[in-house]
C-alpha positions as CSV (number, residue, x, y, z in Angstrom):
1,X,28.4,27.3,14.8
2,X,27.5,23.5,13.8
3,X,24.6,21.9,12.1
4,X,24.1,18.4,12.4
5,X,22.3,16.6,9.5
6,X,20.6,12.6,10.1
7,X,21.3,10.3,7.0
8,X,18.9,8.5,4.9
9,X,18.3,5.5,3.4
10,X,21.8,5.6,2.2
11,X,22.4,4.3,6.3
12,X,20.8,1.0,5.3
13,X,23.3,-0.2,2.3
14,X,26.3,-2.7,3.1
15,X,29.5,-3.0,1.7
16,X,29.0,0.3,-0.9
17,X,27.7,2.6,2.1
18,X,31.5,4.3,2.4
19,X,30.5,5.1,-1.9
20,X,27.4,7.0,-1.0
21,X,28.7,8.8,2.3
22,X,31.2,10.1,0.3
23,X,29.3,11.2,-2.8
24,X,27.0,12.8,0.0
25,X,30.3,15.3,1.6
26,X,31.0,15.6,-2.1
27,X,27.9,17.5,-3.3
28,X,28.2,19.6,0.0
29,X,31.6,20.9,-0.2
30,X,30.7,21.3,-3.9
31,X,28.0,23.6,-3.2
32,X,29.7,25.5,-0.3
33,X,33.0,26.0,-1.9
34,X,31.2,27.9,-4.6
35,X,29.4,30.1,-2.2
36,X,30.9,30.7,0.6
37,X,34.4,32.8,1.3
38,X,34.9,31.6,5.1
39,X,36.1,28.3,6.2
40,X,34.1,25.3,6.6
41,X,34.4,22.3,7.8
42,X,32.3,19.2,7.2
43,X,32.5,16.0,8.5
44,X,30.5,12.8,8.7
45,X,30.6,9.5,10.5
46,X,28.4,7.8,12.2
47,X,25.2,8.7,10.5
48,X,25.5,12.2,11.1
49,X,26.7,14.9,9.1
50,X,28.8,17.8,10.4
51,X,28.9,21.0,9.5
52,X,31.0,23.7,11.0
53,X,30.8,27.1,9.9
54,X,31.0,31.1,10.6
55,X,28.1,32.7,11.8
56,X,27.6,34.8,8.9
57,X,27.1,32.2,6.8
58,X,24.2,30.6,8.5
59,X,21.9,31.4,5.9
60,X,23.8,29.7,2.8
61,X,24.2,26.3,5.2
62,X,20.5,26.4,6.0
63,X,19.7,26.7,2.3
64,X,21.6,24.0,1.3
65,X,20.6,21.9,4.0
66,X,16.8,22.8,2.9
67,X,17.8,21.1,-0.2
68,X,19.8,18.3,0.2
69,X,19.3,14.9,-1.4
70,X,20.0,12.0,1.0
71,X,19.1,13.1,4.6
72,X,16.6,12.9,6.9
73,X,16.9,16.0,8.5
74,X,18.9,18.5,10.4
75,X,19.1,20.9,13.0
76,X,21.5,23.7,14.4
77,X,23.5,22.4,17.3
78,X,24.7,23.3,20.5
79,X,28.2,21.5,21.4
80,X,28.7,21.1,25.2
81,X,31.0,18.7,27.6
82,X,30.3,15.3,28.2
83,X,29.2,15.7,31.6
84,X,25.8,15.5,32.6
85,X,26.1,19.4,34.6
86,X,26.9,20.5,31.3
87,X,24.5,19.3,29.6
88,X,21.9,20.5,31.9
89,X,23.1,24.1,31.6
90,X,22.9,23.6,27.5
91,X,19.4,22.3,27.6
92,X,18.0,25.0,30.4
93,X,19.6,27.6,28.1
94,X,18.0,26.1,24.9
95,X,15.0,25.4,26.0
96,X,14.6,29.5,27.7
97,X,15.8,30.8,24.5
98,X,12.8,28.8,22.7
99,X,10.5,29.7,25.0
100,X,11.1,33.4,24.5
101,X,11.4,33.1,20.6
102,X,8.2,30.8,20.4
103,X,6.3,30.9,23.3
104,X,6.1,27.5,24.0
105,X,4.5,26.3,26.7
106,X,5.4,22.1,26.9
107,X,8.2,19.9,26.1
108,X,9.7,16.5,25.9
109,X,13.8,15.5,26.0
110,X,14.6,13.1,23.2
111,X,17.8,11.4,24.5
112,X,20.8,9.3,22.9
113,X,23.6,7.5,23.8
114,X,25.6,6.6,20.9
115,X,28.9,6.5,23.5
116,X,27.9,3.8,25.7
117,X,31.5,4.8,28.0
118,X,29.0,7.5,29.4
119,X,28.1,6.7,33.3
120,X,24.6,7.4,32.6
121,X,21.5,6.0,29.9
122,X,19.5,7.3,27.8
123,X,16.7,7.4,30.1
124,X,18.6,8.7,33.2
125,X,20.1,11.4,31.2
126,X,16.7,12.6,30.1
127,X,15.2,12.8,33.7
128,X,18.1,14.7,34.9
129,X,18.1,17.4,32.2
130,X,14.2,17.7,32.3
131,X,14.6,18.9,36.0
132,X,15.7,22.7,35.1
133,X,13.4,22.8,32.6
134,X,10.3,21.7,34.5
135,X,10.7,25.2,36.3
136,X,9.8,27.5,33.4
137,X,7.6,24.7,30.7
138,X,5.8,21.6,31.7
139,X,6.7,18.0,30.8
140,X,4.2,16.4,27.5
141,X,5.6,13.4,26.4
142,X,2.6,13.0,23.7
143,X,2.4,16.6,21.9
144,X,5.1,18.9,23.2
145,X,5.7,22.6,21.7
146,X,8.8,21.6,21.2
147,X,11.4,18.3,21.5
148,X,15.1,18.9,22.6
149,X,17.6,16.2,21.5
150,X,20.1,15.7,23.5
151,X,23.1,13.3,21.5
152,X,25.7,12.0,23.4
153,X,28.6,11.1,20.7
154,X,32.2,11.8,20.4
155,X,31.0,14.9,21.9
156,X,27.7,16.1,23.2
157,X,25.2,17.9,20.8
158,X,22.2,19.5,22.1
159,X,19.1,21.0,19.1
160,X,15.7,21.4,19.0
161,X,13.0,20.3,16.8
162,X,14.9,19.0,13.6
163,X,13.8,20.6,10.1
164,X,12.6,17.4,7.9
165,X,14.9,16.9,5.3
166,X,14.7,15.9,1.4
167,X,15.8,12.1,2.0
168,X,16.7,9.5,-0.9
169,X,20.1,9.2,-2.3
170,X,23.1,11.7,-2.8
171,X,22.7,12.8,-6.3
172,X,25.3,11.5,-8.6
173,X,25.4,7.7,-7.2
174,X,23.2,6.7,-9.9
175,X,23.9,7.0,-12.8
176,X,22.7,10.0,-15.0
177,X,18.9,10.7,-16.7
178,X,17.5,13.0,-19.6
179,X,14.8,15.0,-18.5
180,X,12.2,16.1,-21.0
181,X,11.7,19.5,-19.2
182,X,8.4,21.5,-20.3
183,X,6.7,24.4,-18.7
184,X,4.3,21.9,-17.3
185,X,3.8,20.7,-13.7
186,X,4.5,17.3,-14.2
187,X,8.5,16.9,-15.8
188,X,10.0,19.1,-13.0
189,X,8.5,17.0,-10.6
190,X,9.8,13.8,-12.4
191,X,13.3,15.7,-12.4
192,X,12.9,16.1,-8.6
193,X,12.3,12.3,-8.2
194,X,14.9,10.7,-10.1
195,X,17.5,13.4,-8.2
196,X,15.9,12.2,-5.4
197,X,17.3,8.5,-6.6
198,X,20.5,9.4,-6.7
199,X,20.5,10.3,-10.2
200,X,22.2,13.3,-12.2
201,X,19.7,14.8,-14.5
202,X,20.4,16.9,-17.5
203,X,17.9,19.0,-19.1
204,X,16.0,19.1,-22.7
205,X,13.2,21.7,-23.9
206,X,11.6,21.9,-27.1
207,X,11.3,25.6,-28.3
208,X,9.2,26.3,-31.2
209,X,9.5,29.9,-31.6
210,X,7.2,32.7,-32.2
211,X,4.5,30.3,-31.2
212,X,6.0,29.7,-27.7
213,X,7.3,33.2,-26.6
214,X,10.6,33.9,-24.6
215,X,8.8,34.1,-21.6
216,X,7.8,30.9,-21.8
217,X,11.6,29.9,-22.3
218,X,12.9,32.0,-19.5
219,X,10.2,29.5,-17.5
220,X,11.9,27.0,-18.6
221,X,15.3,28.1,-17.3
222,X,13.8,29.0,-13.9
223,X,12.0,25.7,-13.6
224,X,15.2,23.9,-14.3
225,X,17.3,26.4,-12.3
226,X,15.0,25.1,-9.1
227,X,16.1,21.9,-10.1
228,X,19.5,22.8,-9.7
229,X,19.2,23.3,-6.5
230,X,18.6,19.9,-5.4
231,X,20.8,18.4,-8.6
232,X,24.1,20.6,-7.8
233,X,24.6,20.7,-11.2
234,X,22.8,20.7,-14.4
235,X,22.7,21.5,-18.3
236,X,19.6,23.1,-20.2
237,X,19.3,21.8,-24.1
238,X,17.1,24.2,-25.8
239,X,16.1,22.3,-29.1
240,X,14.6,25.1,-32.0
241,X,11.7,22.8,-32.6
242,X,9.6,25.3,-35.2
243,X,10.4,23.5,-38.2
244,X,9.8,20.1,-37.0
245,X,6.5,20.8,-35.7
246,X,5.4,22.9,-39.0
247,X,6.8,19.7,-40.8
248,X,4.2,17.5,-38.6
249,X,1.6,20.0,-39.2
250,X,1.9,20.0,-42.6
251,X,1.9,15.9,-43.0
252,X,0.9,14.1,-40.7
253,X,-2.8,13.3,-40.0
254,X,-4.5,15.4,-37.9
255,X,-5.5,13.1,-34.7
256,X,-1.7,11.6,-34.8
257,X,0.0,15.0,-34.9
258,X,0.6,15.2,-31.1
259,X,2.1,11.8,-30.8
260,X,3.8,12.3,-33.8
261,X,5.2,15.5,-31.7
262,X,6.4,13.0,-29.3
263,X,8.1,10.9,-31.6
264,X,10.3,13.9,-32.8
265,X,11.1,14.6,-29.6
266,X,12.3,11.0,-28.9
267,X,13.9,11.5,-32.0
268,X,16.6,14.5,-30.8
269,X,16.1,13.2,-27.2
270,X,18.4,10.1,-28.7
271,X,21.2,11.8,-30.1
272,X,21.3,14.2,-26.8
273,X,21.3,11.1,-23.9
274,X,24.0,9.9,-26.2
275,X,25.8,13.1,-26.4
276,X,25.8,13.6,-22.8
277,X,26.6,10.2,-21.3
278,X,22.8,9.3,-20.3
279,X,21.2,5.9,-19.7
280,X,17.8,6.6,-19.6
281,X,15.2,9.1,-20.5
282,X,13.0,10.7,-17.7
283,X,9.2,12.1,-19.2
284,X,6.5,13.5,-16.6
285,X,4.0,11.2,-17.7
286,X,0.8,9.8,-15.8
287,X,-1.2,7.3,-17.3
288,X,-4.3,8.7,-18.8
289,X,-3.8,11.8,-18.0
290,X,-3.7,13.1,-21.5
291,X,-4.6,11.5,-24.9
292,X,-0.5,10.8,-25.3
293,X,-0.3,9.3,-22.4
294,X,-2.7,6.1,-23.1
295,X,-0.5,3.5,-22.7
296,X,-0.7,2.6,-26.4
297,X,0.9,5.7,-27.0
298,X,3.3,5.5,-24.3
299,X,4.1,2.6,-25.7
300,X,4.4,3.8,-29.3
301,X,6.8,6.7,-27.7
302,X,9.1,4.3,-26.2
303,X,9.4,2.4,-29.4
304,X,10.8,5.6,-30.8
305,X,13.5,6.0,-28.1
306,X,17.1,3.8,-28.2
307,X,17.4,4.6,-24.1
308,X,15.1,2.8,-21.3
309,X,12.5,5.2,-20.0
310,X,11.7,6.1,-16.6
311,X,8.0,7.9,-15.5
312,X,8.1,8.3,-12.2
313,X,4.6,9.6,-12.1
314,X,3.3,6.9,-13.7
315,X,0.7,6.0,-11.1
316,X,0.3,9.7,-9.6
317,X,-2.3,11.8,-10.2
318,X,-2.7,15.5,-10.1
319,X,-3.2,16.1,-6.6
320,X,-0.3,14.1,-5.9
321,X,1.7,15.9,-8.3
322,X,1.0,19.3,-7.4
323,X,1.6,18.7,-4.1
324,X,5.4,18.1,-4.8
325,X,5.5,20.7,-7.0
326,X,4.7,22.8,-4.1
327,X,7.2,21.3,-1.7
328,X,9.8,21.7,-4.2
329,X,8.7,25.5,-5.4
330,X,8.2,24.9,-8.5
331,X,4.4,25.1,-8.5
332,X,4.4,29.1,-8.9
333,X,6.5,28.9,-12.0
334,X,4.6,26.3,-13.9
335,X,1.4,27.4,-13.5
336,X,2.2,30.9,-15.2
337,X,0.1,31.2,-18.3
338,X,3.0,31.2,-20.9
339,X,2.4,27.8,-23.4
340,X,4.9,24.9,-24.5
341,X,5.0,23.7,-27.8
342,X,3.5,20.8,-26.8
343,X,0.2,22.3,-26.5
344,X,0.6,23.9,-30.3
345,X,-1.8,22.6,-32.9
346,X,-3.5,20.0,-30.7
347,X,-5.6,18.2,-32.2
348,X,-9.5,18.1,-31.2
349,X,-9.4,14.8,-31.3
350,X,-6.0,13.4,-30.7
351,X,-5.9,9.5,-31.5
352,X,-6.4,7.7,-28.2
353,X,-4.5,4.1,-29.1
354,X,-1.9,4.2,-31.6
355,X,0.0,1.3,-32.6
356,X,4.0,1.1,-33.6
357,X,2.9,0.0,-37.6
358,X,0.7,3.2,-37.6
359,X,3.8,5.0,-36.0
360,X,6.6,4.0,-38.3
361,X,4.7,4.5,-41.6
362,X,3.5,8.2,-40.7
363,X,6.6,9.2,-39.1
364,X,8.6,7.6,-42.5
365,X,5.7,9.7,-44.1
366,X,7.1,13.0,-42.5
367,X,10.9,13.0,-44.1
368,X,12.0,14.9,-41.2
369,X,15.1,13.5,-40.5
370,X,17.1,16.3,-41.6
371,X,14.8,19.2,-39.6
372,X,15.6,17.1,-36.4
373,X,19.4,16.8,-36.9
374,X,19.1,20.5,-37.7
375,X,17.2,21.3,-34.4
376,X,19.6,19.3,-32.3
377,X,23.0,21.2,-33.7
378,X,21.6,24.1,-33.4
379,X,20.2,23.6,-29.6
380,X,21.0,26.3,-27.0
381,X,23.1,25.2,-24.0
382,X,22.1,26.5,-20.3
383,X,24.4,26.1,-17.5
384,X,23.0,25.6,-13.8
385,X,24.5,25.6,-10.3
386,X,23.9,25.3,-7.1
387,X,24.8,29.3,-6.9
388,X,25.5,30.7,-10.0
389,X,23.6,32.7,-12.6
390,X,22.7,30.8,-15.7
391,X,25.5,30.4,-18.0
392,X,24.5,30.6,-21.8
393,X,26.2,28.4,-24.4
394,X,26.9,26.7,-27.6
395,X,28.6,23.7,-28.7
């Protein structure tokens, strides 16, 4: 059995484009390796992607596949000679076998010639393999029930209607990102988009225990385990965030304690991007969506942090966001009602445009220096794969 997989973007770049084909077969022999027990083979060239495997491990390919940063789609293949009688047979035989399965009543060939030393075009080869099929569907060049492809290469692959793929860049050819994971709709999304860059995320939640239960954790973990499925691999930094937040509660005014939250956050979110190699924090914040995320206090945030930070849902807005959120399946998860700490002593009326001065001489107010270096040694470590179980750690 073979599935063939269309690049991305990745197709367009120049002299570096050998960098990301091979950081693409990377990540999939990565993920198979560690799943699957039969031999595999995978191959690329020529903007396509290869994959040759048992039949009993369709499933595991098609899962990957479904998950896959950096192409454009895929399909399960039919391999038949490079003659056009061949062919024929292939398509006929395709195209009964979706009739049966789907009922469809209309189709269309969708030809290609990448081997020009083949006696016959794109166009010819099309007409001559739409001939057997004409005797059990009818032609509909506009809105078919189904499209066969028909790809005359190295050798001859023959699939039906392609399932879209994820698209962007192979994770890991882009540096690596520090996602402020909450149990939220928004940061797994904004994980999803910068893996969807190219980037390797790692993961940081703020805990604040018994005001945010273990359920609420064990969201977290599934929410970044659903990550891991598109990021191949990736760490979960559980920060004990109890203390600070008591700290903030006790001093700092009222309407400034959520931003001052934030600022604590930025705080350990430092010493972790250095830890692990990072160059730039990721956050799941919209503008305006919350009183936080004014861009005053975005702005007072990212005076707190020593890394550049990335919002990739800067101009989104909830529609937008939750749409992802239910492409990716993460939508279910968040929206169970188990609260972060970010929503812990809100304030009723947060302030709405906060200015750095304000921000240093509060936060210098707090004297919680020590509770954050506290919260970040004592952090719990999650390991995620593509495959795995979670593995629990320390440092």
């Amino acid at each position: 059995m073979i599935y063939l997989a269309k690049l991305g973007e990745l197709t367009l770049k120049g002299s570096n484009l050998k960098d990301f084909e091979n950081q693409l077969k990377h990540n999939v022999i990565k993920c198979l390796s560690a799943q699957i027990k039969n031999r595999f083979v995978v191959t690329l060239r020529a903007g396509r992607l290869y994959i040759e495997c048992e039949d009993s491990d369709s499933e595991k390919i098609e899962f990957l596949l479904k998950h896959l940063i950096g192409i454009a789609g895929w399909a399960k293949a039919e391999i038949c000679e490079k003659d056009i009688e061949s062919i024929k047979k292939t398509v006929f035989e395709l195209a009964n076998s979706v009739k049966n399965k789907d009922g469809c009543k209309t189709f269309k060939i969708d030809a290609r010639r990448a081997d020009k030393g083949f006696p016959m075009n794109s166009y010819e080869i099309c007409c001559e393999a739409a001939g057997p099929v004409e005797e059990i569907m009818k032609v509909d060049v506009h809105n078919p029930d189904c499209t066969i492809f028909i790809e005359v290469r190295e050798k001859c692959y023959v699939y039906t209607d392609s399932e879209k793929g994820c698209r962007g860049l192979p994770v890991g050819c882009s540096g690596k990102g520090l996602l402020l994971l909450s149990g939220g709709l928004d940061s797994p999304v904004a994980g999803y988009r910068m893996l969807r860059r190219g980037m390797k995320v790692e993961c940081c939640y703020y805990h604040s225990y018994p005001y945010t239960s273990e359920e609420a954790k064990q969201k977290v973990v599934t929410l970044a385990q659903k990550l891991a499925y598109y990021g191949i691999q990736m760490y979960l930094n559980i920060i004990p965030f109890t203390e600070v937040q008591m700290r903030i509660k006790e001093k700092a005014p009222e309407s400034w304690s959520t931003l001052m939250l934030r600022v604590c956050m930025m705080k350990v979110a430092n010493r972790l991007a250095k830890r692990c190699n990072a160059q730039c924090i990721i956050t799941g914040e919209s503008v305006g969506q919350v009183a936080s995320q004014t861009v005053e206090n975005m702005t007072v945030t990212e005076h707190f942090s020593d890394f550049p930070m990335m919002r990739p849902l800067c101009g989104l807005d909830k529609e937008e966001i939750i749409k992802t959120a239910v492409e990716i399946d993460t939508y279910d998860t968040s929206i169970l009602p188990y609260e972060d700490c970010c929503v812990l002593f809100s304030p009723k009326h947060p302030v709405l445009r906060g200015s750095c001065e304000q921000a240093d001489e509060i936060y210098a107010s707090l004297e919680v220096e020590d509770l954050i270096e506290k919260a970040y040694k004592e952090r719990e470590i999650v390991k995620l794969t593509f495959s795995d179980e979670p593995v629990w750690k320390t440092e």
